[in-house]
C-alpha positions as CSV (number, residue, x, y, z in Angstrom):
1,X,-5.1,5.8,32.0
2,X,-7.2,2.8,30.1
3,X,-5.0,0.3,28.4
4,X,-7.3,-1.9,26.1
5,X,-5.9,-5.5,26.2
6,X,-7.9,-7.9,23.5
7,X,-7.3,-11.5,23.9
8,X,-8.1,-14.9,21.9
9,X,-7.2,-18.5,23.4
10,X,-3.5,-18.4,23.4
11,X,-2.7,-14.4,22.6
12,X,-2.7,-11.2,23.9
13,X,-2.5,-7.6,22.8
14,X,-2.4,-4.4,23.9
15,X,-3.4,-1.6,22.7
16,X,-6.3,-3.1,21.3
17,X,-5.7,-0.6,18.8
18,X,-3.3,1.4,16.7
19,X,-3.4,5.1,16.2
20,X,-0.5,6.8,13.2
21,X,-0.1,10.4,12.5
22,X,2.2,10.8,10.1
23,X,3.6,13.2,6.9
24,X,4.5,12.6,3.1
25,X,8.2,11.5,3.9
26,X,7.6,11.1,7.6
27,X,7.1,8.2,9.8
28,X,5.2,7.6,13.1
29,X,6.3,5.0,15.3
30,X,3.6,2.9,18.0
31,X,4.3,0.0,20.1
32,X,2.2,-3.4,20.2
33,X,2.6,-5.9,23.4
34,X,2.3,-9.3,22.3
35,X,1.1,-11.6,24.9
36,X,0.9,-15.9,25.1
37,X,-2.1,-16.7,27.3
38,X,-1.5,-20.1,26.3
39,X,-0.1,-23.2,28.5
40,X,2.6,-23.5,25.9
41,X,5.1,-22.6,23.7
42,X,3.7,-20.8,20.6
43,X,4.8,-18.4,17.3
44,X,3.7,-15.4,16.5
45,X,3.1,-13.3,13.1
46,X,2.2,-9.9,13.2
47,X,1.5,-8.1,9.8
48,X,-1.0,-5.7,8.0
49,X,-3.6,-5.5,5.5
50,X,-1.5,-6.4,2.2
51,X,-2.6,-3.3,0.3
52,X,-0.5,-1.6,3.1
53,X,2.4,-3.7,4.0
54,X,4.5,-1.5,1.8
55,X,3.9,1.2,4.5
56,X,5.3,-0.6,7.6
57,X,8.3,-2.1,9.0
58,X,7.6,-4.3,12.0
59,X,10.1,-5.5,14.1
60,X,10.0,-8.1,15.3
61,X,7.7,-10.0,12.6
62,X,7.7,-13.5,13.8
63,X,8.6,-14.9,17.1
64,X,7.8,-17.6,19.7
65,X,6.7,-17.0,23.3
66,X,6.5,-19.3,26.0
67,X,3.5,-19.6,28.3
68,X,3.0,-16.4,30.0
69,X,5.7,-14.2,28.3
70,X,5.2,-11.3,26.3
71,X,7.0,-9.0,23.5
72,X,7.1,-5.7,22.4
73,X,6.4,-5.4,18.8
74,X,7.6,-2.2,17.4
75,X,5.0,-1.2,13.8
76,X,6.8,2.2,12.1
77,X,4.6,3.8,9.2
78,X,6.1,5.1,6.6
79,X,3.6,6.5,4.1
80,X,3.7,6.1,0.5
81,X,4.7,9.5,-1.4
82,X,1.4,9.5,-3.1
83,X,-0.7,9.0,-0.2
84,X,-2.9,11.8,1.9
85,X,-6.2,11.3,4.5
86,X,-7.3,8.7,6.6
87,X,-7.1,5.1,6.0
88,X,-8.6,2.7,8.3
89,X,-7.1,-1.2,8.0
90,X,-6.3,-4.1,9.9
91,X,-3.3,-5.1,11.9
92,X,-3.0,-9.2,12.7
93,X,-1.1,-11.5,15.1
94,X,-1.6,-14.9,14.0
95,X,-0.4,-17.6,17.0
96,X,0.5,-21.3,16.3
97,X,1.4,-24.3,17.8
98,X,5.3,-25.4,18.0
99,X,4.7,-28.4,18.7
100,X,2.6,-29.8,15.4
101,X,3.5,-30.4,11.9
102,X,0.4,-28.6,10.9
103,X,0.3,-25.0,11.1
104,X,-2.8,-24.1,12.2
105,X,-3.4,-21.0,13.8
106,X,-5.8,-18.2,14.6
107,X,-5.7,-14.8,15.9
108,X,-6.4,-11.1,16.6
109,X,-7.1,-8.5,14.3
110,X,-6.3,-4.8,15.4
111,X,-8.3,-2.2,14.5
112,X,-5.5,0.4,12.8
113,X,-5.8,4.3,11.7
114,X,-3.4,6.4,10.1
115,X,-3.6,10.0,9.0
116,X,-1.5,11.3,6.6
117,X,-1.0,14.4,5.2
118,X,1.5,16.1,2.9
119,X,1.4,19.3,4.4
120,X,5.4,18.8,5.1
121,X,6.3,18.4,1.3
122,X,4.1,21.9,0.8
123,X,5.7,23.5,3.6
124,X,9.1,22.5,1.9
125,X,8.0,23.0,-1.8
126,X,6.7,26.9,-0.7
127,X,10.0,27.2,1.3
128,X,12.0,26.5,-1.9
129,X,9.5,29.0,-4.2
130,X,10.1,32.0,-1.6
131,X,14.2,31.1,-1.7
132,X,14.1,30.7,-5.2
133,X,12.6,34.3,-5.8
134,X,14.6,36.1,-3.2
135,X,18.1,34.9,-5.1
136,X,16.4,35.6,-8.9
137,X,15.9,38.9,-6.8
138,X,18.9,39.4,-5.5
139,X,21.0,38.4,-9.1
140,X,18.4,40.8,-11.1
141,X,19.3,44.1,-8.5
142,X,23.1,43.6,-9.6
């Protein structure tokens, strides 16, 4: 199996992309590895596109690495109620220097698709139809 790493001067990532299948009132869970290629200590930021930040929790968000370590960042969708098909968007880690007053930094951007669909709150909306009309049934026979 082919793990895409992408790498800028001082960060790593792998996957070098992000795959969600999720339903209405679901959630889909995918991992990100955080890497410092850098000689030194750095922090990291990892968010989305802002139109869907509202859709993810990602924990951690910010952290600092030293040279040569690496974290697991952990990016759970949880779709808006109102929101069915594919979206295609941007995931970010930004990486700056500890060691300056200035906050400078630069970064990766992560190619990310989800698919959503609602067919779970049909599923449960037909399930409630058929048990709704099988009691009406039931109370009209006595």
């Amino acid at each position: 199996m082919f793990t895409q790493i992408v790498s800028a001067f001082g960060v790593g990532v792998t996957p070098g992309n992000l795959d969600f299948t999720a339903q209405i009132g679901g959630s889909d869970t995918e991992s990100l590895f955080v890497i410092n290629t850098g000689t030194e200590v750095s922090n990291y930021k990892v968010y989305v596109d802002k139109d869907y930040a509202d859709w993810f929790d990602i924990s951690p968000d910010n952290f600092t690495l030293s040279a040569n370590e690496n974290k697991e960042v952990i990016l759970t969708l949880k779709p808006q109620t109102s929101a069915a098909g594919d979206f295609n968007f941007m995931a970010y880690v930004v990486v700056s220097s500890t060691s300056s007053d200035v906050s400078i930094g630069h970064g990766i951007k992560i190619p990310v698709h989800a698919k959503v669909s609602n067919s779970g709150i049909m599923l449960t909306i037909l399930l409630i139809i058929i048990v709704g009309a099988g009691v009406g049934y039931i109370i009209r026979k006595k």
